[in-house]
PDB file of the backbone (N, CA, C, O) and the ligand in Angstrom, with CONECT records:
HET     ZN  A 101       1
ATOM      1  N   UNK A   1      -4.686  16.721  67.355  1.00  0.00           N
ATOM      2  CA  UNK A   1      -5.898  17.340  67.861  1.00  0.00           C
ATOM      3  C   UNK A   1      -5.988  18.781  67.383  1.00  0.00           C
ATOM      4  O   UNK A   1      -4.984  19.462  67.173  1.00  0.00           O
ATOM      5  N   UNK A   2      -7.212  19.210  67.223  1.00  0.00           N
ATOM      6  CA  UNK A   2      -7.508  20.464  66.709  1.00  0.00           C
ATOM      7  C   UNK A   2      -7.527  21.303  67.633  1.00  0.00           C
ATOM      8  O   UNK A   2      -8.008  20.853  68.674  1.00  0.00           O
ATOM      9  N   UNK A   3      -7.082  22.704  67.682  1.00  0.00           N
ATOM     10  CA  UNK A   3      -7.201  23.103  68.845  1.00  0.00           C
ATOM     11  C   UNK A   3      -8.165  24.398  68.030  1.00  0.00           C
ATOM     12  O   UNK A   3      -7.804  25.016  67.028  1.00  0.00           O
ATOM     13  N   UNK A   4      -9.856  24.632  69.014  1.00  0.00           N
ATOM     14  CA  UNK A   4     -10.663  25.129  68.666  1.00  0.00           C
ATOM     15  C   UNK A   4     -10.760  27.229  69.078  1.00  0.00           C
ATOM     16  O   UNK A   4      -9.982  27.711  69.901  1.00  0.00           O
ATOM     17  N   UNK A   5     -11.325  27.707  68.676  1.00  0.00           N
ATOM     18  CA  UNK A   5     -11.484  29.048  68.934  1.00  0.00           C
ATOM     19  C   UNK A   5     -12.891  29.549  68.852  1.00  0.00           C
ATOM     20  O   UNK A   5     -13.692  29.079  68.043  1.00  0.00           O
ATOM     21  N   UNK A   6     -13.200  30.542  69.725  1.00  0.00           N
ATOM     22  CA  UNK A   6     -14.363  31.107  69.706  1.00  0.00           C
ATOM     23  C   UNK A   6     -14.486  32.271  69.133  1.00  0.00           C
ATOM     24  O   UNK A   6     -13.677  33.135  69.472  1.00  0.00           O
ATOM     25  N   UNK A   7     -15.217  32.508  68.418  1.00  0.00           N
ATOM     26  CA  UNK A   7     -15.125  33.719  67.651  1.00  0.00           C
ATOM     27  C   UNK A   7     -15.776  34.936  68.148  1.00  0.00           C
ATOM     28  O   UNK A   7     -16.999  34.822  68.060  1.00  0.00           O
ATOM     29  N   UNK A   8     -15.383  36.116  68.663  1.00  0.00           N
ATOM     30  CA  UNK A   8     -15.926  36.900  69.272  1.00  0.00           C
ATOM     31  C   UNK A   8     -17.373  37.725  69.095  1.00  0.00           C
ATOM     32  O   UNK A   8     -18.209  38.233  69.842  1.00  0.00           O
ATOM     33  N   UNK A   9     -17.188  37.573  67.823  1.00  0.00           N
ATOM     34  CA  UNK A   9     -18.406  38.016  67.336  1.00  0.00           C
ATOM     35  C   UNK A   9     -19.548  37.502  67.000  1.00  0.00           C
ATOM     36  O   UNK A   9     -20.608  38.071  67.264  1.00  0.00           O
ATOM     37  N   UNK A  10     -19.474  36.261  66.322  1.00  0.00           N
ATOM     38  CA  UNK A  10     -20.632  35.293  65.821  1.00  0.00           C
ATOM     39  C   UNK A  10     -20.871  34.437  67.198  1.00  0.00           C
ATOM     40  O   UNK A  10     -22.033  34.340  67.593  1.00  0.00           O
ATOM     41  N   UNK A  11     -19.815  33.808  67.952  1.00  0.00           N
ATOM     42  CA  UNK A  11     -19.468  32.736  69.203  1.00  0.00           C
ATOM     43  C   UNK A  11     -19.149  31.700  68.571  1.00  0.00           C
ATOM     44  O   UNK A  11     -18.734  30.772  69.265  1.00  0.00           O
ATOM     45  N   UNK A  12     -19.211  31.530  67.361  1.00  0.00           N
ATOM     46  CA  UNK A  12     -18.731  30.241  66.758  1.00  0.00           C
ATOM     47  C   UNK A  12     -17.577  29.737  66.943  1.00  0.00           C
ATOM     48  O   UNK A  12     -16.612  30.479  66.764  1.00  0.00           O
ATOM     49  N   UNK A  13     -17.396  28.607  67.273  1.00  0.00           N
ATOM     50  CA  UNK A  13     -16.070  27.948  67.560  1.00  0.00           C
ATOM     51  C   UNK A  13     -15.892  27.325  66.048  1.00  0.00           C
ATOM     52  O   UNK A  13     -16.728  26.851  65.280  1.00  0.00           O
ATOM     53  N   UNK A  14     -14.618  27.494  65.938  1.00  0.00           N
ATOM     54  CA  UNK A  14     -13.816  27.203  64.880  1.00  0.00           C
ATOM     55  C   UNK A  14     -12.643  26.507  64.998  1.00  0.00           C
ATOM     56  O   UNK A  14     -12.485  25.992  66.105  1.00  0.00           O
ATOM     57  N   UNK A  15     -11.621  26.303  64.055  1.00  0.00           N
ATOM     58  CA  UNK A  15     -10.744  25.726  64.481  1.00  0.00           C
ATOM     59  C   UNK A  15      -9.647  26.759  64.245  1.00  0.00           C
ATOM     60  O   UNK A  15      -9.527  27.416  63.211  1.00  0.00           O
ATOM     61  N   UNK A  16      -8.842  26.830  65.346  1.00  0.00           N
ATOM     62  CA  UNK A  16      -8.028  27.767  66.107  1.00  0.00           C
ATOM     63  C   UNK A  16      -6.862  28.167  64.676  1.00  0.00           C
ATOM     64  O   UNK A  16      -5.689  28.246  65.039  1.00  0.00           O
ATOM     65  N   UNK A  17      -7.106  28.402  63.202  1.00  0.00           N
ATOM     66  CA  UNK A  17      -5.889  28.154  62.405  1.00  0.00           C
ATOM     67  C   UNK A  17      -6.130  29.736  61.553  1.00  0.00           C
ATOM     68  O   UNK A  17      -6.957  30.622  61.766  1.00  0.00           O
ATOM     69  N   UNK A  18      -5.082  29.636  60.581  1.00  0.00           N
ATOM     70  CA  UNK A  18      -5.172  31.154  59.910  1.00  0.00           C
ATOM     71  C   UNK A  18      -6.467  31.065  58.709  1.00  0.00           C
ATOM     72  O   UNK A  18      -6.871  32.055  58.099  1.00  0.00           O
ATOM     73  N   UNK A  19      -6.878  29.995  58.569  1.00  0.00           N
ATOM     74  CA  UNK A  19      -7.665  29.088  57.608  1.00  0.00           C
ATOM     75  C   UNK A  19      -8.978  30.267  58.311  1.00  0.00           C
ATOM     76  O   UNK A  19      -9.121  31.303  57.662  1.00  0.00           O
ATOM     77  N   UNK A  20      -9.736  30.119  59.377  1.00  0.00           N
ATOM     78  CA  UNK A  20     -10.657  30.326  60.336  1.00  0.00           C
ATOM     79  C   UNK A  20     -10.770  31.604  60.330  1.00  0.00           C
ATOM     80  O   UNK A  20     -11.715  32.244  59.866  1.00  0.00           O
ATOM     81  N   UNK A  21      -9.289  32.242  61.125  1.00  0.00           N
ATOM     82  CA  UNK A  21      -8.817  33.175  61.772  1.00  0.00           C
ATOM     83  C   UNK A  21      -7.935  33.872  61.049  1.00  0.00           C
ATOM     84  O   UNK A  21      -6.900  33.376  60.605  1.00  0.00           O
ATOM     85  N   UNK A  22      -8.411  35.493  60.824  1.00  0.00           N
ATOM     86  CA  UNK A  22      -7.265  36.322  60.041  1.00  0.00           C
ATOM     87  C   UNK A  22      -6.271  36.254  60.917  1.00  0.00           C
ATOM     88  O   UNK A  22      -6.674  36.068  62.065  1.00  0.00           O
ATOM     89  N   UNK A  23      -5.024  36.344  60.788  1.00  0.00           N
ATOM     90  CA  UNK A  23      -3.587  36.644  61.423  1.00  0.00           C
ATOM     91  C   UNK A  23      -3.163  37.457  62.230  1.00  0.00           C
ATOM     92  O   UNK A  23      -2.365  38.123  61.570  1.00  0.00           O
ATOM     93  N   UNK A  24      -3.177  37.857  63.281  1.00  0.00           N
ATOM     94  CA  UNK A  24      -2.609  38.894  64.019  1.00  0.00           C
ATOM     95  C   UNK A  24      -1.893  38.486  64.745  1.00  0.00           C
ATOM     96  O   UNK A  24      -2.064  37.498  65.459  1.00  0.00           O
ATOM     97  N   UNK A  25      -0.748  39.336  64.677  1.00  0.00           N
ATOM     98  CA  UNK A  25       0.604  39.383  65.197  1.00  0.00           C
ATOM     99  C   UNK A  25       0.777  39.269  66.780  1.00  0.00           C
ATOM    100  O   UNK A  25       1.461  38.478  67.430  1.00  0.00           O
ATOM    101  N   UNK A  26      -0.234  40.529  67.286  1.00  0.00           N
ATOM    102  CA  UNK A  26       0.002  41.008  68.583  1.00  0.00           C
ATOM    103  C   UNK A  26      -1.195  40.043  69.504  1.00  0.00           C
ATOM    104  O   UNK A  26      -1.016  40.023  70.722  1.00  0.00           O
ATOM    105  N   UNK A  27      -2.041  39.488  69.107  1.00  0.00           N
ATOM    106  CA  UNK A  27      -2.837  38.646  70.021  1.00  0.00           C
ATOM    107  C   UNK A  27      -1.651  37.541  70.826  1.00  0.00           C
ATOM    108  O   UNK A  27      -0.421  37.520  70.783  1.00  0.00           O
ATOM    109  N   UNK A  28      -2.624  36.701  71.528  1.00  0.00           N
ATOM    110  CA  UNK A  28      -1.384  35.860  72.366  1.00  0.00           C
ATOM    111  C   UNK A  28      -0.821  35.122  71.322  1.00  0.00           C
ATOM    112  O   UNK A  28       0.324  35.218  70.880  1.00  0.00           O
ATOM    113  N   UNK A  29      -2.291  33.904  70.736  1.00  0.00           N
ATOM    114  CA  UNK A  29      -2.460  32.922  69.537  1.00  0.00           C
ATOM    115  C   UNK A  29      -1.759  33.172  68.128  1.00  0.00           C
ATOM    116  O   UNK A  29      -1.569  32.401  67.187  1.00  0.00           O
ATOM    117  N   UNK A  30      -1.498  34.269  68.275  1.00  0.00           N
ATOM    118  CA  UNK A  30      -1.291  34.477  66.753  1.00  0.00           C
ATOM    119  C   UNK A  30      -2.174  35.053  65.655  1.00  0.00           C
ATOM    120  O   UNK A  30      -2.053  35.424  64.487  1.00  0.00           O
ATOM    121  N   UNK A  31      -3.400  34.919  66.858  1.00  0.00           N
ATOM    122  CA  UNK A  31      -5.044  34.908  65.479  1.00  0.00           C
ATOM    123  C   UNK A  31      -6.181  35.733  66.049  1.00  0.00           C
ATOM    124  O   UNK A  31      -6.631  35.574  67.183  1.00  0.00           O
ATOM    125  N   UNK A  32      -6.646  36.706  65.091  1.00  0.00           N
ATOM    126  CA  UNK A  32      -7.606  37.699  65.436  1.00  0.00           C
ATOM    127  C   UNK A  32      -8.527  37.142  66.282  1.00  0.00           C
ATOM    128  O   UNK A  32      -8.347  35.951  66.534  1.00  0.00           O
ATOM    129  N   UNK A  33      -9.830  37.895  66.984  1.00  0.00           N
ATOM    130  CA  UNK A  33     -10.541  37.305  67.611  1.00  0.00           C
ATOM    131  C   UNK A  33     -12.026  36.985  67.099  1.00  0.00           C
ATOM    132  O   UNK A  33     -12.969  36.443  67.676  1.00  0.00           O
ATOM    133  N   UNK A  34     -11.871  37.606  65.579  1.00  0.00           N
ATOM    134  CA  UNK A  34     -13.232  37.655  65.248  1.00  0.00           C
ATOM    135  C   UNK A  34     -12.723  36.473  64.044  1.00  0.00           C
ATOM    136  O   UNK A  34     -11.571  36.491  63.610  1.00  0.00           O
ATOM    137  N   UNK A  35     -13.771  35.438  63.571  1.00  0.00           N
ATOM    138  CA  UNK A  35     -13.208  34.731  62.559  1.00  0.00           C
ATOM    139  C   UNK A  35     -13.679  34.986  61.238  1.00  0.00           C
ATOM    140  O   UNK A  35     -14.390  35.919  60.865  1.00  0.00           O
ATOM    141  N   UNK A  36     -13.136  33.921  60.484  1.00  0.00           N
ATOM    142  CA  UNK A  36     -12.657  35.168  59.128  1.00  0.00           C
ATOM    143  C   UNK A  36     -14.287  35.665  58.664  1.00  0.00           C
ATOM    144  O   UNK A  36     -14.529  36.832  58.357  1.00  0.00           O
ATOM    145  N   UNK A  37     -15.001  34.924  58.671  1.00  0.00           N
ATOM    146  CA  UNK A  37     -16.250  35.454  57.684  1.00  0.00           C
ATOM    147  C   UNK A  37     -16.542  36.424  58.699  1.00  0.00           C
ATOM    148  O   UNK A  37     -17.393  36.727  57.861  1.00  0.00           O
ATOM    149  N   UNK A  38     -16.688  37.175  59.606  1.00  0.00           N
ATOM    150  CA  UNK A  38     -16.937  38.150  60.536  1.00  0.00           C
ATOM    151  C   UNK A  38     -15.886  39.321  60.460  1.00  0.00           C
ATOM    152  O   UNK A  38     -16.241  40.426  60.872  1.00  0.00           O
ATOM    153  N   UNK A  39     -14.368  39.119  59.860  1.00  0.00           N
ATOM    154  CA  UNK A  39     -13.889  39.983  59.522  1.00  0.00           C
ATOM    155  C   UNK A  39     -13.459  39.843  58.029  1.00  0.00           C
ATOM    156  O   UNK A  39     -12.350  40.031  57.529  1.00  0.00           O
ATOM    157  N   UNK A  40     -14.659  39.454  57.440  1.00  0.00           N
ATOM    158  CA  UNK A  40     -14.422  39.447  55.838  1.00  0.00           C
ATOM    159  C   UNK A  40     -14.368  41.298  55.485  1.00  0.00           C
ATOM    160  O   UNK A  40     -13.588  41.647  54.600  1.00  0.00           O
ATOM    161  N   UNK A  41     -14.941  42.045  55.974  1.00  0.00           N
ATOM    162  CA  UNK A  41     -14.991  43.584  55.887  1.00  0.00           C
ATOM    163  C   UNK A  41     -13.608  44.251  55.511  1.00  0.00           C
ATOM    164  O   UNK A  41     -13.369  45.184  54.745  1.00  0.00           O
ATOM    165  N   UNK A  42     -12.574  43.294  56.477  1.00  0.00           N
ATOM    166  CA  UNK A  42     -11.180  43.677  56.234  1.00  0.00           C
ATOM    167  C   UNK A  42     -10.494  42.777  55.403  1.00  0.00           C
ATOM    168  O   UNK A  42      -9.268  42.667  55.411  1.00  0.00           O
ATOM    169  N   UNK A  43     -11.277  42.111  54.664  1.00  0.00           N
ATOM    170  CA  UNK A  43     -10.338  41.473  54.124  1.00  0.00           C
ATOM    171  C   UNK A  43      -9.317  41.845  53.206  1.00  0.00           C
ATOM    172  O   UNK A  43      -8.507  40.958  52.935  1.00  0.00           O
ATOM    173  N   UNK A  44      -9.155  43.064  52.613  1.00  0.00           N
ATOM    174  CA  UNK A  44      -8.290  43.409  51.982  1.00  0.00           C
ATOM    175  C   UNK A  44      -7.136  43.808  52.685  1.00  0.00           C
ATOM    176  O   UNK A  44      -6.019  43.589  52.216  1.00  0.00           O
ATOM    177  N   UNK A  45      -7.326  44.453  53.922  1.00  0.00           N
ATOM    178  CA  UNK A  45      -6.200  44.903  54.849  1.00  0.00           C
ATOM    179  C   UNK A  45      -5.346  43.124  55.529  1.00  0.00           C
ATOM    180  O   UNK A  45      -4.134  42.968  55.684  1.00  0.00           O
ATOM    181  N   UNK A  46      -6.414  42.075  55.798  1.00  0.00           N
ATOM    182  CA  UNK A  46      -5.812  41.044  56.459  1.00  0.00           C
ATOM    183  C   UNK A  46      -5.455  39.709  55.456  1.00  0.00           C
ATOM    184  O   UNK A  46      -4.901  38.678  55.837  1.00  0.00           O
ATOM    185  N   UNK A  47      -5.861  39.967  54.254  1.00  0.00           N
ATOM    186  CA  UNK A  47      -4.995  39.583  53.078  1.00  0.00           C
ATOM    187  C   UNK A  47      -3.220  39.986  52.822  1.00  0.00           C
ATOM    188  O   UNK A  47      -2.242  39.315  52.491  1.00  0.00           O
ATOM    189  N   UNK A  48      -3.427  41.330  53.148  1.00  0.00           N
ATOM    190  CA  UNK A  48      -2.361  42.111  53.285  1.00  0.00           C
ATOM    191  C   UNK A  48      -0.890  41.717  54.480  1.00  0.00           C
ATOM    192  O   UNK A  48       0.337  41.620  54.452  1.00  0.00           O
ATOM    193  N   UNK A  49      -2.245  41.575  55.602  1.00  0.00           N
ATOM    194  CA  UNK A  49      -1.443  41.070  56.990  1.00  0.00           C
ATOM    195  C   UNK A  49      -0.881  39.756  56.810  1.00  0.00           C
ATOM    196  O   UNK A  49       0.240  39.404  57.178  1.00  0.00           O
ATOM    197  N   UNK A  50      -1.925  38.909  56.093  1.00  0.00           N
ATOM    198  CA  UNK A  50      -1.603  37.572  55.802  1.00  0.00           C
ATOM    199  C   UNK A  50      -0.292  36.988  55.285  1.00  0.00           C
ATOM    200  O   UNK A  50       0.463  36.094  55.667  1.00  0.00           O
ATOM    201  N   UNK A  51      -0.325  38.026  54.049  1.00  0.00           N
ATOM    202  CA  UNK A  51       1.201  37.417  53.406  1.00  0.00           C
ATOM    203  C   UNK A  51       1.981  38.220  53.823  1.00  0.00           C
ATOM    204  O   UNK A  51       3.046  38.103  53.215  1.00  0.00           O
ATOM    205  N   UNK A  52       2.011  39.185  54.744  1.00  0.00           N
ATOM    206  CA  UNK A  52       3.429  39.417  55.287  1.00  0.00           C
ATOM    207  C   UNK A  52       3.575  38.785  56.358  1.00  0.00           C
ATOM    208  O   UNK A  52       4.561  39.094  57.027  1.00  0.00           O
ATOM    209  N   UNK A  53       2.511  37.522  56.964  1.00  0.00           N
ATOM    210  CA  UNK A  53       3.117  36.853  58.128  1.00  0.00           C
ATOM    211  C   UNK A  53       3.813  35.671  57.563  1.00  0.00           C
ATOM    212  O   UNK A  53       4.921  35.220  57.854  1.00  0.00           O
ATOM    213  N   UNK A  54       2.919  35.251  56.676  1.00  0.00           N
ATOM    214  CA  UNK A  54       3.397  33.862  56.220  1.00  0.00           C
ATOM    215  C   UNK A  54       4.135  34.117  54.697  1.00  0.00           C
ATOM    216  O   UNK A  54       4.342  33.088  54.054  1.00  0.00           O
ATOM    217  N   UNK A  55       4.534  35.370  54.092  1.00  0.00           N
ATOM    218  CA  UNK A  55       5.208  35.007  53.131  1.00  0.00           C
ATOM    219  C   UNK A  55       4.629  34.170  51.757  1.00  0.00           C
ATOM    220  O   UNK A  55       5.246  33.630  50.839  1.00  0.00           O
ATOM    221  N   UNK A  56       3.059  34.318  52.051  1.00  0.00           N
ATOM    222  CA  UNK A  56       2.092  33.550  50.947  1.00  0.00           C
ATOM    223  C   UNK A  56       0.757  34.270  50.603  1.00  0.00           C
ATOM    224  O   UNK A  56       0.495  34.907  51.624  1.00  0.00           O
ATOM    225  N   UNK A  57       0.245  34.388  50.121  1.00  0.00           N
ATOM    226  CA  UNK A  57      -0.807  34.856  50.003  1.00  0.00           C
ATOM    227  C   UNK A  57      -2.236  33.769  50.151  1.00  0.00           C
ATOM    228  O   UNK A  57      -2.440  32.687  49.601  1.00  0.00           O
ATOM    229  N   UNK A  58      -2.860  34.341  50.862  1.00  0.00           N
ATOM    230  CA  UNK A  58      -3.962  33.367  51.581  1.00  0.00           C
ATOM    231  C   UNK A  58      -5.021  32.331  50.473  1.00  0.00           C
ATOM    232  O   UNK A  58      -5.422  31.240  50.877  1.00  0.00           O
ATOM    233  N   UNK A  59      -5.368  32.835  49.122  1.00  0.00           N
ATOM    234  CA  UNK A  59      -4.934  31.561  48.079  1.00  0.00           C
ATOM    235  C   UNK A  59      -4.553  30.282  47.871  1.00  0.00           C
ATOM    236  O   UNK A  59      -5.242  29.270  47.746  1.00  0.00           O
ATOM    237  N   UNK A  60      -2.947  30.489  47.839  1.00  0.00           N
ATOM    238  CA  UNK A  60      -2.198  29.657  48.254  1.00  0.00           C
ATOM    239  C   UNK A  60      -2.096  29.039  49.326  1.00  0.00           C
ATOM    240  O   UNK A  60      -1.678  27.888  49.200  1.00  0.00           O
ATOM    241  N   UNK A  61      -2.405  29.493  50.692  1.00  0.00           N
ATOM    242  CA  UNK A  61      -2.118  29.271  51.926  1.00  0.00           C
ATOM    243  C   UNK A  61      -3.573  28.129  51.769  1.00  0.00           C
ATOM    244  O   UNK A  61      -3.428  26.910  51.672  1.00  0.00           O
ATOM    245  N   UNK A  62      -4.695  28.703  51.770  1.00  0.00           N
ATOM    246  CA  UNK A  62      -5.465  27.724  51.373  1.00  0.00           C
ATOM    247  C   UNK A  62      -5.543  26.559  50.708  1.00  0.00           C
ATOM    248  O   UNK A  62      -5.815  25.446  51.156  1.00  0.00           O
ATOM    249  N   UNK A  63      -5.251  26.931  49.454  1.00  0.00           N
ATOM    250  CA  UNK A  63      -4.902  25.444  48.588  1.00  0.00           C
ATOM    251  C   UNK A  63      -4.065  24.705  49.746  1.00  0.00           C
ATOM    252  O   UNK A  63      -4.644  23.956  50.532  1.00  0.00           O
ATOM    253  N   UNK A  64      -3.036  24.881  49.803  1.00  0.00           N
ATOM    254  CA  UNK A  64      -1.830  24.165  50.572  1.00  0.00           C
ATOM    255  C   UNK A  64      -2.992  23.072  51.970  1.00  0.00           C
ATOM    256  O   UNK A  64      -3.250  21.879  52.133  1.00  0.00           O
ATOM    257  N   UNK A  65      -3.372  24.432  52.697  1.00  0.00           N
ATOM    258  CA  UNK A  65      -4.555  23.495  53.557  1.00  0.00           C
ATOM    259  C   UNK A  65      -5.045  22.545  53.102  1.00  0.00           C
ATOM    260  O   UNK A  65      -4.847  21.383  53.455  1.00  0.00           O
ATOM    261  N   UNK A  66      -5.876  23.003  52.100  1.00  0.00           N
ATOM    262  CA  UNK A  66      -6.867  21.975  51.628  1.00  0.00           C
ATOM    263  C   UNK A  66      -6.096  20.569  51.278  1.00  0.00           C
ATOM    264  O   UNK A  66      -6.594  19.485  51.584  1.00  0.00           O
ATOM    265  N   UNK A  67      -5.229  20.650  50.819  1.00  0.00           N
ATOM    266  CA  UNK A  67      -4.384  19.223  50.257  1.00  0.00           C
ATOM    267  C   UNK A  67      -3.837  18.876  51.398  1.00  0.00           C
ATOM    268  O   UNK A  67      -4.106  17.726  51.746  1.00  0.00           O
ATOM    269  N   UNK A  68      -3.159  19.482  52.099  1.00  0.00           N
ATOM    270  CA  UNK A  68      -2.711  18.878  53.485  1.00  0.00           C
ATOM    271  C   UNK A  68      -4.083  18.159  54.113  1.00  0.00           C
ATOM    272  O   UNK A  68      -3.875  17.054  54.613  1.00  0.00           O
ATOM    273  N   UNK A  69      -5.241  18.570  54.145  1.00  0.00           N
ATOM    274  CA  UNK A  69      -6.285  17.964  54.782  1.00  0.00           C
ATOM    275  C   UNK A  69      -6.163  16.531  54.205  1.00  0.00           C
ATOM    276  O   UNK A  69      -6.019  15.426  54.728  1.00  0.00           O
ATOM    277  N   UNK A  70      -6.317  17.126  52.465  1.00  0.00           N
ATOM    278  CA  UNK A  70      -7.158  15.557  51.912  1.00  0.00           C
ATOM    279  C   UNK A  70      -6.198  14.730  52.134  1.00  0.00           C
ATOM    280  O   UNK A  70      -6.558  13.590  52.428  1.00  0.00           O
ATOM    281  N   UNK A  71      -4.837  14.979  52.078  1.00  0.00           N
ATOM    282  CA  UNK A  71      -3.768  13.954  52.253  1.00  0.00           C
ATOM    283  C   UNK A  71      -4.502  13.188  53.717  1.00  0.00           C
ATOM    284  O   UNK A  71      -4.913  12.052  53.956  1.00  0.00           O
ATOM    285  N   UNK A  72      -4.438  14.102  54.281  1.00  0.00           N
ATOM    286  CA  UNK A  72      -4.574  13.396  55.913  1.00  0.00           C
ATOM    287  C   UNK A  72      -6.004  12.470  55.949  1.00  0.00           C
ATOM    288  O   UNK A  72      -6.289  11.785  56.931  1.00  0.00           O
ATOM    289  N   UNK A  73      -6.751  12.540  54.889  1.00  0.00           N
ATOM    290  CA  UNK A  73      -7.978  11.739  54.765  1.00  0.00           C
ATOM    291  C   UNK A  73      -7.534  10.620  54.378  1.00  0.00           C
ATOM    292  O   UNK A  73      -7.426   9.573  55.016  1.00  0.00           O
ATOM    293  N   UNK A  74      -7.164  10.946  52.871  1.00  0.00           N
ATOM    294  CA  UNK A  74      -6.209   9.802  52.028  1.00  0.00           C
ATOM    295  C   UNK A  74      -5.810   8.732  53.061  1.00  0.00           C
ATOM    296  O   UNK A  74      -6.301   7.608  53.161  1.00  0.00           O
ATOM    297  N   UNK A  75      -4.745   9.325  53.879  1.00  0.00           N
ATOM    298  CA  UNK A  75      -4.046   8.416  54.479  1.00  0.00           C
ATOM    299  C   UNK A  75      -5.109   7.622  55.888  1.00  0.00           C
ATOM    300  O   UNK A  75      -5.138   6.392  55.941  1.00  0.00           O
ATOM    301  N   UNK A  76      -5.692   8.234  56.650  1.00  0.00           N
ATOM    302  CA  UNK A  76      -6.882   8.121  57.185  1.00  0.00           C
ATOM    303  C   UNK A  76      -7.737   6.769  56.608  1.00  0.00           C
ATOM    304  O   UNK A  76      -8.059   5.690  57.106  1.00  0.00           O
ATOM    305  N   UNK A  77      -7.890   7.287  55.551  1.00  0.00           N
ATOM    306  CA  UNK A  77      -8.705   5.783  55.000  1.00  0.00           C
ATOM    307  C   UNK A  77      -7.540   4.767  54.442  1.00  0.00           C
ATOM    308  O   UNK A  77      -7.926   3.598  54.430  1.00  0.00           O
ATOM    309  N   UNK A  78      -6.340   4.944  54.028  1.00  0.00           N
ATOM    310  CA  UNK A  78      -5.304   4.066  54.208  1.00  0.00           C
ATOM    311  C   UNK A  78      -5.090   3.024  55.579  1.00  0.00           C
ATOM    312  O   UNK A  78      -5.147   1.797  55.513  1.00  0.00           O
ATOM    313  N   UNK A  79      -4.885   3.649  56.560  1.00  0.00           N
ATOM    314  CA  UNK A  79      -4.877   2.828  57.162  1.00  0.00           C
ATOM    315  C   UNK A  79      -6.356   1.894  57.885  1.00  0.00           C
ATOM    316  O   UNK A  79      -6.267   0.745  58.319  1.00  0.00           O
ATOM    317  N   UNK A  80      -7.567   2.673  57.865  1.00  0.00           N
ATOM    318  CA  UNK A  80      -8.495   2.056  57.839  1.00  0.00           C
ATOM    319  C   UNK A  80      -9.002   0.667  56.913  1.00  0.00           C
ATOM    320  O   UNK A  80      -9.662  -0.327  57.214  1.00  0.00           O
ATOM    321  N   UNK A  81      -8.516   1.009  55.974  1.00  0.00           N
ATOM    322  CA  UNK A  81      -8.516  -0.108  54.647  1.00  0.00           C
ATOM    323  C   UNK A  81      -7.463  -1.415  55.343  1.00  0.00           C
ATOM    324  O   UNK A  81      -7.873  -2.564  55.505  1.00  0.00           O
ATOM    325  N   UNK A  82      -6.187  -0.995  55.662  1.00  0.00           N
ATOM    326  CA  UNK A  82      -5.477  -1.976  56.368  1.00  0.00           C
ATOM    327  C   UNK A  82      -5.785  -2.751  57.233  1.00  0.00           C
ATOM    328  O   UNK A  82      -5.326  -3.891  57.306  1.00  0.00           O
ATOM    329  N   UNK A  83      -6.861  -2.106  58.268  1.00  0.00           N
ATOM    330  CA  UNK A  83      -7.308  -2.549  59.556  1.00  0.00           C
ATOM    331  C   UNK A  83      -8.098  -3.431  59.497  1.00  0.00           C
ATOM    332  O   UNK A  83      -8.392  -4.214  60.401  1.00  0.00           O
ATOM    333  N   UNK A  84      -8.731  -3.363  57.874  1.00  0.00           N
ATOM    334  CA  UNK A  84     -10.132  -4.535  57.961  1.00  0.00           C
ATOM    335  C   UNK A  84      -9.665  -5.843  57.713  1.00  0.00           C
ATOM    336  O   UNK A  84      -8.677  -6.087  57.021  1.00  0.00           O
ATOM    337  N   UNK A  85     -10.772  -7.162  58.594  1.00  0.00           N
ATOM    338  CA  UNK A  85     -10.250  -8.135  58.337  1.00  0.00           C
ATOM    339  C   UNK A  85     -10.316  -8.919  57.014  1.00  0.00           C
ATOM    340  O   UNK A  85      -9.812  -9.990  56.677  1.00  0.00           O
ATOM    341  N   UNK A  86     -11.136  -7.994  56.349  1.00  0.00           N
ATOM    342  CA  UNK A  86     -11.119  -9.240  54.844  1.00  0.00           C
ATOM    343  C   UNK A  86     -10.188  -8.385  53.878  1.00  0.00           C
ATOM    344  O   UNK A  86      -9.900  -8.813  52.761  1.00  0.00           O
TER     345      UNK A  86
HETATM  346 ZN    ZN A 101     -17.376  34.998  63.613  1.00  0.00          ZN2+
END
């Protein structure tokens, strides 16, 4: 399950990840309160924050998402394909 976030600024709920949400350390979550296109302004400073949390640069951190997603589709329609009766 996804666990969702509201974004303080726009109200948009998002999904609660660093994907969404720039990185902050000191919140409870882990994750700023404004989401990312609302603190695109900083993005050079929370690019910055980014790979010194995770040791990646948000790029990468992305790609990595993105394939972790499609995998999870991939497999998603894997077993859907299994399920059918013909
Ligand atoms: Zn926002």
């Amino acid at each position: 399950m996804v666990t969702k976030k509201q974004c303080t600024k726009c109200k948009k709920r998002k999904n609660a990840d660093v994907i969404e949400f720039p990185p902050h350390p000191k919140s409870s979550d882990g994750l700023g309160s404004w989401c990312r296109s609302c603190s695109n302004i900083n993005s050079a400073l929370w690019r910055q924050a980014f790979r010194a949390r995770t040791g990646k640069s948000y790029e990468v951190a992305l790609r990595e998402a993105k394939r972790a997603k499609w995998a999870e589709i991939a497999l998603g329609a894997a077993e859907e394909e299994k399920g059918r009766p013909w």
